[in-house]
C-alpha positions as a Markdown table, in Angstrom:
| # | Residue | x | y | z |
|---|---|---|---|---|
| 1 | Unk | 35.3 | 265.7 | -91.6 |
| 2 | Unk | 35.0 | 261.7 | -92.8 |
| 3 | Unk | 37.6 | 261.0 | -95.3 |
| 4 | Unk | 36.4 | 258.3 | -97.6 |
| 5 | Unk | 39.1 | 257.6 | -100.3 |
| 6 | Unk | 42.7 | 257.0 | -99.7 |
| 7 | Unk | 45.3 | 257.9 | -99.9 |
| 8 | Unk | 45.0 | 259.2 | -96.4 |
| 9 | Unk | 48.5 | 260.1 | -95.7 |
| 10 | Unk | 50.4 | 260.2 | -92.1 |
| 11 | Unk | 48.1 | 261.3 | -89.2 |
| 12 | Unk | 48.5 | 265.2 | -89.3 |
| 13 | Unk | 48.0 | 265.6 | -85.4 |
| 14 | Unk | 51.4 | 266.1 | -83.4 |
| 15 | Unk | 49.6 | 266.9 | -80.4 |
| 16 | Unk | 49.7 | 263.8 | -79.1 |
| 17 | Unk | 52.5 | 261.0 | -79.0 |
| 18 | Unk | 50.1 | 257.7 | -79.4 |
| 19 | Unk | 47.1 | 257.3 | -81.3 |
| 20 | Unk | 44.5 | 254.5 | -81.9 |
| 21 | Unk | 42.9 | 252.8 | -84.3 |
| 22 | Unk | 39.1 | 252.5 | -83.2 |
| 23 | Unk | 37.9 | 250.0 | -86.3 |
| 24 | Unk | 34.1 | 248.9 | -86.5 |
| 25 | Unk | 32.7 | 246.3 | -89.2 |
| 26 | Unk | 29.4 | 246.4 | -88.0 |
| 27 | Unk | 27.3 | 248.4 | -86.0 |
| 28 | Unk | 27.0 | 246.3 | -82.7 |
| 29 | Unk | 30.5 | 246.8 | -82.8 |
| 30 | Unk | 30.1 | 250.8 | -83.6 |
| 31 | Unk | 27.9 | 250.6 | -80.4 |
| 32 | Unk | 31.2 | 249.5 | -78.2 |
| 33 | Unk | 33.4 | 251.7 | -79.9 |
| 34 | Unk | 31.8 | 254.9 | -80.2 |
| 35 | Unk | 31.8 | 255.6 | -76.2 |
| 36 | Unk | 35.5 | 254.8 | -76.4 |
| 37 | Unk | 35.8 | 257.4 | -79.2 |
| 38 | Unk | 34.6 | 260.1 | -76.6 |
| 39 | Unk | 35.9 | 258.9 | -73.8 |
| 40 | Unk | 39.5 | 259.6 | -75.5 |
| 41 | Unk | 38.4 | 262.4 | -76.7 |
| 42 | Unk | 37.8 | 263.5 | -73.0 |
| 43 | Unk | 40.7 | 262.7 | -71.6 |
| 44 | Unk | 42.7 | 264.0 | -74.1 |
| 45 | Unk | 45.7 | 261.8 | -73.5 |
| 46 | Unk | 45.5 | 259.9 | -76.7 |
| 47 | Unk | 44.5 | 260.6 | -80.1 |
| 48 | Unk | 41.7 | 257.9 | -81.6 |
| 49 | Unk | 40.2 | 257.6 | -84.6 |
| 50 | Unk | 36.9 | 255.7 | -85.8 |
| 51 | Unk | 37.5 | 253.6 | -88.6 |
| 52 | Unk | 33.8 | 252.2 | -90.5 |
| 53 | Unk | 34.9 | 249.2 | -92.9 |
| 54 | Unk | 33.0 | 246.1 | -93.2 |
| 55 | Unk | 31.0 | 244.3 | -96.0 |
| 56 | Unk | 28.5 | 247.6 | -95.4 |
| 57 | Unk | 30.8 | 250.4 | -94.7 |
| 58 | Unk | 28.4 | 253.3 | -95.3 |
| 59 | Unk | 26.2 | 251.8 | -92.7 |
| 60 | Unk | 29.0 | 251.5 | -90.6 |
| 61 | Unk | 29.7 | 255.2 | -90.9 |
| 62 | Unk | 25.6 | 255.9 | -90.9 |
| 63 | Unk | 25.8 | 253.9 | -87.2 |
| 64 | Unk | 28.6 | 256.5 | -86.0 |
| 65 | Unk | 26.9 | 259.7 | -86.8 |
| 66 | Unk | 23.8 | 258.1 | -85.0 |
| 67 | Unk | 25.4 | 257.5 | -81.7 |
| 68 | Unk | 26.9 | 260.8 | -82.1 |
| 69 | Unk | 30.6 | 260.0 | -82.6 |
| 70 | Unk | 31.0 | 260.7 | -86.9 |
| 71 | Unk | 33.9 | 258.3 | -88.3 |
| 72 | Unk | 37.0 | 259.9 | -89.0 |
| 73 | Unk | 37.8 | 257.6 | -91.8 |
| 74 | Unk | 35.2 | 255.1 | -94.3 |
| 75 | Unk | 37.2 | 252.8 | -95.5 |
| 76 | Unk | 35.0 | 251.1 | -98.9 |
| 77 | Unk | 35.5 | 247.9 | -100.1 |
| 78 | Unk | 36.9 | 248.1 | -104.4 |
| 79 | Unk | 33.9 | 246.1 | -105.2 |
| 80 | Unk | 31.1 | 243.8 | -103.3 |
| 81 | Unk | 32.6 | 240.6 | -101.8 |
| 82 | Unk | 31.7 | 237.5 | -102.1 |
| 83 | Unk | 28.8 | 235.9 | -98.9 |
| 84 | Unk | 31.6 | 233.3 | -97.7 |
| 85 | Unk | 33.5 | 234.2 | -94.9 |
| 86 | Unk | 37.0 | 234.0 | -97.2 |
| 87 | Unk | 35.8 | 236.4 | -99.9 |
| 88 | Unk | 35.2 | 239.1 | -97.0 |
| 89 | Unk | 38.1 | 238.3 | -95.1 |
| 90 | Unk | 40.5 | 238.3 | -98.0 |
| 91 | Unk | 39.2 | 241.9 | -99.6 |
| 92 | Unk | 38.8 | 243.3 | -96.1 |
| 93 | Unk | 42.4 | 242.4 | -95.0 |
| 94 | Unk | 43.6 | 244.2 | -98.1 |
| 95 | Unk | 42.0 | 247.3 | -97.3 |
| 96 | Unk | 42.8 | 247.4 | -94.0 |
| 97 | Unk | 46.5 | 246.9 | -94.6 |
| 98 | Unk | 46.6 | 249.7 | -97.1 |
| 99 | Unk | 45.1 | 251.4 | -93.9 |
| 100 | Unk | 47.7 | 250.8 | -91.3 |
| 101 | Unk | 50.4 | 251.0 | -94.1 |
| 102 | Unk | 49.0 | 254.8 | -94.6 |
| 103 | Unk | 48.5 | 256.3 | -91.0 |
| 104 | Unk | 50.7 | 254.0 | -89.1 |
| 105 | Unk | 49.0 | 254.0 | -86.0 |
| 106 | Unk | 50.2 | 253.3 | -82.1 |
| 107 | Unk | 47.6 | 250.7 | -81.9 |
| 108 | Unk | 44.8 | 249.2 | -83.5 |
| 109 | Unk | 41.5 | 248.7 | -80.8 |
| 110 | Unk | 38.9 | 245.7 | -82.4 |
| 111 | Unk | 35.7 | 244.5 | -80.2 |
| 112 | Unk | 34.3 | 241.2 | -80.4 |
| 113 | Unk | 34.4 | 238.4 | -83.0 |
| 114 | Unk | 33.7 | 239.6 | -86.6 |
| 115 | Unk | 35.6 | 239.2 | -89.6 |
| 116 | Unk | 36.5 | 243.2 | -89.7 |
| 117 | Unk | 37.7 | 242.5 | -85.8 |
| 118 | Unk | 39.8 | 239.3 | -86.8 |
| 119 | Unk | 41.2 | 240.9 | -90.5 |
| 120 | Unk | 42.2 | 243.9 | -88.7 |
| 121 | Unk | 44.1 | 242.2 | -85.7 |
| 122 | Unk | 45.3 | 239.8 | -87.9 |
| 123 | Unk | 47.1 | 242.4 | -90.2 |
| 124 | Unk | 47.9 | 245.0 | -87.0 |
| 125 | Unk | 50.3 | 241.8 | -86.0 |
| 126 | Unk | 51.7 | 240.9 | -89.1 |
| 127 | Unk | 52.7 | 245.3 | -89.4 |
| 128 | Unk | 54.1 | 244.8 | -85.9 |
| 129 | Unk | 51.2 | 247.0 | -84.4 |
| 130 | Unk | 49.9 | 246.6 | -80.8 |
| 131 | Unk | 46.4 | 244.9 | -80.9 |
| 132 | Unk | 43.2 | 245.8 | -78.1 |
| 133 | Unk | 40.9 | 243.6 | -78.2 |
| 134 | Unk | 37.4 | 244.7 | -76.1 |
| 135 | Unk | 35.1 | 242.0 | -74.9 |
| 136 | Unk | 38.2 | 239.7 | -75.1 |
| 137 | Unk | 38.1 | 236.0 | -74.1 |
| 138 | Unk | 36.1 | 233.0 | -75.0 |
| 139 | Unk | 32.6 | 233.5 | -74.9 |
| 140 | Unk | 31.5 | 229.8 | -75.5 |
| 141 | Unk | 32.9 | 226.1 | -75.0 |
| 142 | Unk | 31.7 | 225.6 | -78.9 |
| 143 | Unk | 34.3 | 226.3 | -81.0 |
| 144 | Unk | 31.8 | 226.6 | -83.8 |
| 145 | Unk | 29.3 | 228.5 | -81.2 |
| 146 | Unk | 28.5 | 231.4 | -82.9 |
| 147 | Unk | 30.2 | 230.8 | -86.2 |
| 148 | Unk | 32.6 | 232.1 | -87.1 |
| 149 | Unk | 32.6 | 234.6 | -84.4 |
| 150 | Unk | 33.8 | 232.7 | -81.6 |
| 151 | Unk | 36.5 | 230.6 | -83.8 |
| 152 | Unk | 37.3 | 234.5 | -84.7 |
| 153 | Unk | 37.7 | 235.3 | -80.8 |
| 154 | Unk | 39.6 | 232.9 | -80.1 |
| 155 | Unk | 42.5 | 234.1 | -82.6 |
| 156 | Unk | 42.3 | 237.5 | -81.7 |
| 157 | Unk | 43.4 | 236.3 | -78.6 |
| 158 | Unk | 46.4 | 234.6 | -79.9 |
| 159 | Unk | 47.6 | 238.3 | -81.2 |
| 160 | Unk | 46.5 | 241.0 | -78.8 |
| 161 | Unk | 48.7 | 242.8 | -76.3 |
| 162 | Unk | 45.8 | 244.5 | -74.2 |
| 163 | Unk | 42.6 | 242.0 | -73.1 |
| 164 | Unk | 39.8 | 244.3 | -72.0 |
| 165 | Unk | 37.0 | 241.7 | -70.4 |
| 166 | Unk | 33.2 | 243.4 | -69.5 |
| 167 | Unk | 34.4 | 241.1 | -65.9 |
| 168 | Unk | 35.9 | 238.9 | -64.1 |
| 169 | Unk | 39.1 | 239.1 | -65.4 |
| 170 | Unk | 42.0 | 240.3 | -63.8 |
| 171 | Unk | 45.8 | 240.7 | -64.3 |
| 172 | Unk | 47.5 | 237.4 | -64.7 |
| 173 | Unk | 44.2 | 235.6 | -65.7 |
| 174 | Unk | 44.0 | 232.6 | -68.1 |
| 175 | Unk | 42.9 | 235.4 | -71.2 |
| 176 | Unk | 46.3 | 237.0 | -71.1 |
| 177 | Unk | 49.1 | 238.7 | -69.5 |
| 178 | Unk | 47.3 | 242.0 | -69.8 |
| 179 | Unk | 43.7 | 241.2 | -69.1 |
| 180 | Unk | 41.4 | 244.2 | -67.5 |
| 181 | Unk | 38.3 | 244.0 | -66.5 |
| 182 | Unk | 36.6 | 247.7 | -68.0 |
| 183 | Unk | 32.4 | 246.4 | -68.2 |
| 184 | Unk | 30.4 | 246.4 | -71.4 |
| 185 | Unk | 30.8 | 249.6 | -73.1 |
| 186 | Unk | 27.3 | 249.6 | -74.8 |
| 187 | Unk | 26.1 | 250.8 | -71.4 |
| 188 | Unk | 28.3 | 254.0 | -71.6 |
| 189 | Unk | 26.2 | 255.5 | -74.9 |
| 190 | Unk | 23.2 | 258.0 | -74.6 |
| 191 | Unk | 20.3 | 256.5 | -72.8 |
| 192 | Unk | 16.7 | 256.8 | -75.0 |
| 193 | Unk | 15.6 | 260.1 | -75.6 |
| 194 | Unk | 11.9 | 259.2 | -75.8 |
| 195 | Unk | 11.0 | 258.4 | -72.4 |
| 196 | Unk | 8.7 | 255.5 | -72.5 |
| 197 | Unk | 12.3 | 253.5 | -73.8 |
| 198 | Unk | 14.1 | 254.5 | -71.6 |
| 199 | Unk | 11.8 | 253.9 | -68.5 |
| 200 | Unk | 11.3 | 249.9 | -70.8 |
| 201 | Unk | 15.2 | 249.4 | -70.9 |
| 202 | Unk | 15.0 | 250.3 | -67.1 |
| 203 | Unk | 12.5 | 247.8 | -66.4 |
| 204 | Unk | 14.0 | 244.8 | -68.7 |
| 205 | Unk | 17.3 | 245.7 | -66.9 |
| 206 | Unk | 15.8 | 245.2 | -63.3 |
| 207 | Unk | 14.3 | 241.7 | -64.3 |
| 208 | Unk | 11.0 | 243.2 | -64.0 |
| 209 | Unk | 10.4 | 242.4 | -67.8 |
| 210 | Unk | 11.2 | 240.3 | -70.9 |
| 211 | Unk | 11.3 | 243.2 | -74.3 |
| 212 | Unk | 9.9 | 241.4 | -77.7 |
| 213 | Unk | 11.0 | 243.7 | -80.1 |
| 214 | Unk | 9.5 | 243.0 | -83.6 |
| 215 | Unk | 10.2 | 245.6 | -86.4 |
| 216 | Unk | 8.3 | 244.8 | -89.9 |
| 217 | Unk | 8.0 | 246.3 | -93.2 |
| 218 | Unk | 6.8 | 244.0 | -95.8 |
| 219 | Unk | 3.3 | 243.5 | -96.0 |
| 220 | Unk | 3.4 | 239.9 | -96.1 |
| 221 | Unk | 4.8 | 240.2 | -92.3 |
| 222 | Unk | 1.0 | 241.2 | -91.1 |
| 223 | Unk | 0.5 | 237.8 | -89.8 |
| 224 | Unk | 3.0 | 238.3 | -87.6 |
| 225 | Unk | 1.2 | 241.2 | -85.4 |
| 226 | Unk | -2.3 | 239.0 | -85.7 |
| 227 | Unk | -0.3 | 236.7 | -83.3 |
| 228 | Unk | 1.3 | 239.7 | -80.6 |
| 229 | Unk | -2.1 | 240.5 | -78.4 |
| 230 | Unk | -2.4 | 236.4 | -77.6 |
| 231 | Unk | 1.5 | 236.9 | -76.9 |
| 232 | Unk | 0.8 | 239.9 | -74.4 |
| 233 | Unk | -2.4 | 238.2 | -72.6 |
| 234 | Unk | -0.5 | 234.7 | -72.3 |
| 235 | Unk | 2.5 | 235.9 | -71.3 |
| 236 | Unk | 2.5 | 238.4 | -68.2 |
| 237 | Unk | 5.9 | 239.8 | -68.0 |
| 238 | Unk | 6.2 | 240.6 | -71.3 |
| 239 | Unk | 6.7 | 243.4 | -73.1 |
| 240 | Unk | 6.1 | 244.7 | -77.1 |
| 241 | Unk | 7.7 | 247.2 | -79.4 |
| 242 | Unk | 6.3 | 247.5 | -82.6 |
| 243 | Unk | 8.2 | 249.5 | -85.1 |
| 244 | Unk | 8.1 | 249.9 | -89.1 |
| 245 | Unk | 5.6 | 250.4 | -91.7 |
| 246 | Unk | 3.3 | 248.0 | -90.4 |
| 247 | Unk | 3.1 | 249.8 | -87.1 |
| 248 | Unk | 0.8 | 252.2 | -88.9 |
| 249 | Unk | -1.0 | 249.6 | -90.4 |
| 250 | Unk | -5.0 | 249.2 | -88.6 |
| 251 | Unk | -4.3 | 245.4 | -87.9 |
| 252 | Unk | -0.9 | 246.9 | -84.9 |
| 253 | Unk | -4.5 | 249.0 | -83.7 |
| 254 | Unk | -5.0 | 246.7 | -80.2 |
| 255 | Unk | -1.6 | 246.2 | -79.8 |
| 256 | Unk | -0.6 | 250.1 | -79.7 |
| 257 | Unk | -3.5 | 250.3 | -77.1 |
| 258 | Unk | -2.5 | 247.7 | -74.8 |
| 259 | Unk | -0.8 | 248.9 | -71.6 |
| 260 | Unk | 2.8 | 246.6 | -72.2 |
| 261 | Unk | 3.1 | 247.7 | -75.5 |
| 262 | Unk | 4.3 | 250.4 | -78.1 |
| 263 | Unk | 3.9 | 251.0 | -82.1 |
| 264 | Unk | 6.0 | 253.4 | -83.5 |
| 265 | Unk | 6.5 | 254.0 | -86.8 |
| 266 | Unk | 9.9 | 255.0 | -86.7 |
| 267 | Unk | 12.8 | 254.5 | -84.6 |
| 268 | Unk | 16.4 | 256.2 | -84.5 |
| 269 | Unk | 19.2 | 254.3 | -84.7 |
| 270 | Unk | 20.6 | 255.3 | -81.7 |
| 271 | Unk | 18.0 | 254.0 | -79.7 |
| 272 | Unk | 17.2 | 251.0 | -82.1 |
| 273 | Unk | 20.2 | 249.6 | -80.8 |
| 274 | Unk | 19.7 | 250.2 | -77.4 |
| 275 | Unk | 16.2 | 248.6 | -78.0 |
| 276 | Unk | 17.7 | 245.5 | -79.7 |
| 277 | Unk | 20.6 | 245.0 | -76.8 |
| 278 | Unk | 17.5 | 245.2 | -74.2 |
| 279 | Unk | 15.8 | 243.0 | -76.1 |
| 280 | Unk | 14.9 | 238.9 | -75.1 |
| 281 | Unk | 14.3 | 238.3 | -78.8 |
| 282 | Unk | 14.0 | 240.3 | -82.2 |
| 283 | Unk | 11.3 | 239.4 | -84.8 |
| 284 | Unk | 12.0 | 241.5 | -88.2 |
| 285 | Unk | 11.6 | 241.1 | -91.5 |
| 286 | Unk | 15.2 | 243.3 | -92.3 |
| 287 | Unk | 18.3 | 240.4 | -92.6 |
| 288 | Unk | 20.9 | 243.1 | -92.6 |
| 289 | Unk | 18.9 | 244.1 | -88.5 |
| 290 | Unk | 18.4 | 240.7 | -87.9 |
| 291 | Unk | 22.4 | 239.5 | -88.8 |
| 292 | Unk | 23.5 | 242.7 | -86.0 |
| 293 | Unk | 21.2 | 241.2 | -83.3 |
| 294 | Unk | 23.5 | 238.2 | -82.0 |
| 295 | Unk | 26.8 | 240.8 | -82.1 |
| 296 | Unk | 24.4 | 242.9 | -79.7 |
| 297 | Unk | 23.4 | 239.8 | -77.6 |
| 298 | Unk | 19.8 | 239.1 | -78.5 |
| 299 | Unk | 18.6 | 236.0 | -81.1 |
| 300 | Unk | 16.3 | 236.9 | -84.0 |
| 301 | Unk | 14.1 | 235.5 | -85.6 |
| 302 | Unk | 13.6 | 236.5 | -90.0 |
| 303 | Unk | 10.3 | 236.6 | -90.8 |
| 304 | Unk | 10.1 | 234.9 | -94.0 |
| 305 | Unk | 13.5 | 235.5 | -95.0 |
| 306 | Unk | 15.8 | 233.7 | -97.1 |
| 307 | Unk | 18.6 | 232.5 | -94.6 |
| 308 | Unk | 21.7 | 230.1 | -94.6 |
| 309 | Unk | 21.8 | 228.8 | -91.6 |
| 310 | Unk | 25.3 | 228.3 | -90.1 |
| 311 | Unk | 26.8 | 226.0 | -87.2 |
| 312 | Unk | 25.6 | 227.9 | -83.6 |
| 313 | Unk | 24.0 | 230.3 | -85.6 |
| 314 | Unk | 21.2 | 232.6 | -83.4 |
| 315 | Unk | 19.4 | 233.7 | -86.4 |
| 316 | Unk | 16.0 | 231.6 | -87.3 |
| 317 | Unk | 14.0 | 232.2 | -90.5 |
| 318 | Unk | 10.4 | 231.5 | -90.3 |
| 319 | Unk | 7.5 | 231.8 | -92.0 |
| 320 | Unk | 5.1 | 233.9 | -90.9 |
| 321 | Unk | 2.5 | 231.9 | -89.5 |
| 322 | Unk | 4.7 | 230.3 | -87.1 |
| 323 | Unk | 6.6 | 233.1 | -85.5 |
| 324 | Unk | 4.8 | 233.3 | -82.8 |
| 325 | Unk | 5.7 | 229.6 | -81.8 |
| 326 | Unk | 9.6 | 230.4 | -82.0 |
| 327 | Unk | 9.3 | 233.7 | -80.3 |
| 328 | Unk | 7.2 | 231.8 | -77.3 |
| 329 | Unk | 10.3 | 228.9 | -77.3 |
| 330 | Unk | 12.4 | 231.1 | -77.1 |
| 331 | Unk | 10.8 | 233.1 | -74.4 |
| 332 | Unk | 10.0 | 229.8 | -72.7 |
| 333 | Unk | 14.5 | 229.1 | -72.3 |
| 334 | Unk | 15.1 | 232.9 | -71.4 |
| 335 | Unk | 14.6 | 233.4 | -67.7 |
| 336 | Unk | 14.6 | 236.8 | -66.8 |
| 337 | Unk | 17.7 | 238.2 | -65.4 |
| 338 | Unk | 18.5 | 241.6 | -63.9 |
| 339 | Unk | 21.6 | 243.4 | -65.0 |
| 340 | Unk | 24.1 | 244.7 | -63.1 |
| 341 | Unk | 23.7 | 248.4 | -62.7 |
| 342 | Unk | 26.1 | 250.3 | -64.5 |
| 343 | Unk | 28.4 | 253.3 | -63.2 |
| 344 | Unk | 28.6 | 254.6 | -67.0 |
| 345 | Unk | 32.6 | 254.8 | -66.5 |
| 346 | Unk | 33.0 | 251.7 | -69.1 |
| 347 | Unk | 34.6 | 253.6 | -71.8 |
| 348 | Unk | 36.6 | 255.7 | -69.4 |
| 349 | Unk | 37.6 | 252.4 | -67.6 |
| 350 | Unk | 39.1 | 251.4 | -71.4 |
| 351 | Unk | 41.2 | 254.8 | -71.9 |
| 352 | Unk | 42.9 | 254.5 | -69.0 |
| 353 | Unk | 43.8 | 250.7 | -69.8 |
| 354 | Unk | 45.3 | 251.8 | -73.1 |
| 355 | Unk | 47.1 | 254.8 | -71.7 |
| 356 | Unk | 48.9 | 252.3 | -69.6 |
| 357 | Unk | 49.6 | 250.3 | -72.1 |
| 358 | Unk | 51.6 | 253.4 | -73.5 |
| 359 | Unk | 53.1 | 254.2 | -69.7 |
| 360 | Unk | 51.2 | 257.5 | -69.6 |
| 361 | Unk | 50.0 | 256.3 | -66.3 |
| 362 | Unk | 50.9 | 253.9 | -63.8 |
| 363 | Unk | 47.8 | 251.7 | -63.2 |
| 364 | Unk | 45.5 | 250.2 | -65.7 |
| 365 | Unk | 42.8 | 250.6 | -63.2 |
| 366 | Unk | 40.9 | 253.6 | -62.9 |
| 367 | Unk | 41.3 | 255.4 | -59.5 |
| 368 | Unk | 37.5 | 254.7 | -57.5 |
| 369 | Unk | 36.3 | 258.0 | -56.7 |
| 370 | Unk | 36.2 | 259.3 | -53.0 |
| 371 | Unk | 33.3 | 258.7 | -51.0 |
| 372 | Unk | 32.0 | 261.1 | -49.2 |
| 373 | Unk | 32.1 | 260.1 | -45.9 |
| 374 | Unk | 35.8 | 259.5 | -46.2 |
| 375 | Unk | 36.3 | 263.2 | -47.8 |
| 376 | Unk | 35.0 | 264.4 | -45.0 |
| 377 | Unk | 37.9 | 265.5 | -42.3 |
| 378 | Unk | 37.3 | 263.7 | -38.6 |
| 379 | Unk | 38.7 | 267.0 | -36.2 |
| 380 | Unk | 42.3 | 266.2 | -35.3 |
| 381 | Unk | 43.2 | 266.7 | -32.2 |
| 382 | Unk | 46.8 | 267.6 | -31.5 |
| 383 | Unk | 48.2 | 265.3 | -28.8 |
| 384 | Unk | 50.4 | 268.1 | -27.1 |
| 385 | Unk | 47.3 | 270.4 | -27.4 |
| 386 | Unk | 45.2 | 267.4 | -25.2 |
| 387 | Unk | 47.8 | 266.7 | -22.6 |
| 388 | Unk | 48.5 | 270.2 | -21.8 |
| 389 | Unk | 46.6 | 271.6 | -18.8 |
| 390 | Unk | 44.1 | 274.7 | -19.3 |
| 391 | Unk | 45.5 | 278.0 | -17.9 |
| 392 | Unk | 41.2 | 278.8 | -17.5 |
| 393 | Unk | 40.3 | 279.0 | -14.0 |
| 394 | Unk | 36.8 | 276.9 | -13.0 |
């Protein structure tokens, strides 16, 4: 059951001596986390709890229940902060204190580089709480590249005691100390139900395809799909999702009909996200979709949207009429590139890290499973048995 107003109390569990803070800000972060969630769950060795906070909490906890893992606690913010960075930073590290100050957790885990991830490592060191910081290390040579994200990163890695890396990092590395290489958790949630996704995400995956995902509403966004069917004949290797209202609408008609594309006029969270991680570039008319696309990888570009634009930032407001250019530009410095298959043990990979970090097991890797040529026994032949002469007469 979600708990949404403190006083929360001590952690009433004593089944288990070490338990972790999971806490999520966003929901490209809830992506990363959730898989964690169940991956502790599994194993059973360590209690964790999902923590939705963030300048949108309830969407936050919406995200959760999507990808199947509900959050145990919702923290809300006292009142709506402020847009700049040190209004959300200073009412979020308040909340989050009174957090750890209530259930006093073993550790506190935070992916990425958002302000919930900084606020919340930030006050785990000041209470003297171990910090675990997924996708860990510097992701740019821009300090200000994303902003503040990376700036963000950077001091996380000044505080935490556990680096996990999605690879290349090893023990001893430059990151830290303690830095593990587990993968990118996003590939350990639920692939698309609906089948025509998931075979898509297989495709973009195998650098067979580039995905243009555009989601509209508003129907001053209708210039945008009068531009996607000279998108789809110019460009070969592309492919379109349409989503929204407008995918209803008799102007997405030749564009549900073409053979590299899909209108839908609804999508589930769960595989929004997948869609948007897949994705070479968003177009959408939503800014709260379009702020989440960079933390999931993938620039967007706000159709007629009023936008601040920061230093490094992914994000790109444009009016209608000219989408189409930015989406082709950016198509244009976006080779295709095939991902690394993934064994779906990312989250797994992460629990064992952590129980390590708590001495429940001796290695922070996880053991590689046995392949089946080597479980199989060779016959042993005893030496004595060889040497000694047959009593059979020929």
């Amino acid at each position: 059951m979600t708990r949404i107003e403190p006083p929360l109390g001590p952690l009433p569990d004593q089944d288990h001596d070490h338990d972790v803070l999971l806490i999520a800000g966003s929901r490209p972060e809830v992506a990363r986390l959730a898989p964690v969630a169940t991956a502790f769950n599994d194993a059973d060795r360590i209690r964790a709890l999902t923590i939705a906070t963030g300048v949108d909490p309830m969407g936050v906890h919406e995200a959760f229940e999507a990808l199947g893992v509900p959050a145990d606690v919702t923290l809300l913010l006292r009142e709506p902060p402020g847009e700049h960075p040190a209004a959300v930073g200073a009412m979020l590290m308040t909340r989050i204190d009174e957090l750890l100050v209530d259930l006093d957790p073993s550790a506190v885990m935070v992916y990425g580089g958002g302000m919930t991830a900084a606020m919340a490592a930030q006050v785990a060191f000041w209470r003297q709480i171990p910090v675990v910081h997924l996708q860990a290390g510097v992701a740019s040579d821009d300090l200000l590249c994303p902003f503040p994200q990376e700036a963000n990163r950077r001091i996380i890695g000044q505080l935490a005691s556990l680096f996990l890396t999605t690879g290349g990092a090893a023990l001893g590395s430059p990151i830290g100390p303690n830095a593990i290489p587990v993968g990118d958790t996003m590939a350990a949630n639920p692939q698309p139900a609906d089948l025509r996704f998931a075979r898509l995400v297989r495709r973009v995956r195998a650098g067979d395809s580039k995905l243009v995902l555009v989601g509209l509403d508003r129907p001053d966004s209708l210039g945008v799909l009068a531009g996607l069917p000279d998108l789809l004949d110019r460009e070969s290797d592309v492919e379109i999702v349409v989503y929204g209202e407008l995918a209803a609408h008799g102007a997405a008609a030749p564009i549900a009909q073409h053979d590299r594309a899909i209108a839908v006029r609804a999508l589930p969270l769960a595989e929004l996200v997948g869609l948007i991680a897949a994705a070479t570039v968003l177009v959408s008319d939503d800014p709260e979709l379009v702020t989440d696309a960079p933390g999931l990888g993938t620039p967007a570009v706000l159709v007629d949207g009023p936008h601040v634009a920061q230093p490094g930032d992914s994000i790109r407001s444009i009016l209608s009429p000219r989408v189409m250019t930015t989406v082709r530009q950016v198509l244009a410095v976006s080779p295709k590139h095939e991902t690394e298959p993934s064994d779906g043990k990312e989250a797994q990979r992460v629990e064992q890290a952590v129980a390590w970090m708590f001495g429940l097991t001796p290695s922070p890797v996880l053991a590689e499973p046995v392949v089946p040529e080597q479980a199989t026994a060779e016959p042993v032949v005893r030496t004595e048995d060889a040497d000694e002469p047959s009593n059979t007469e020929a």
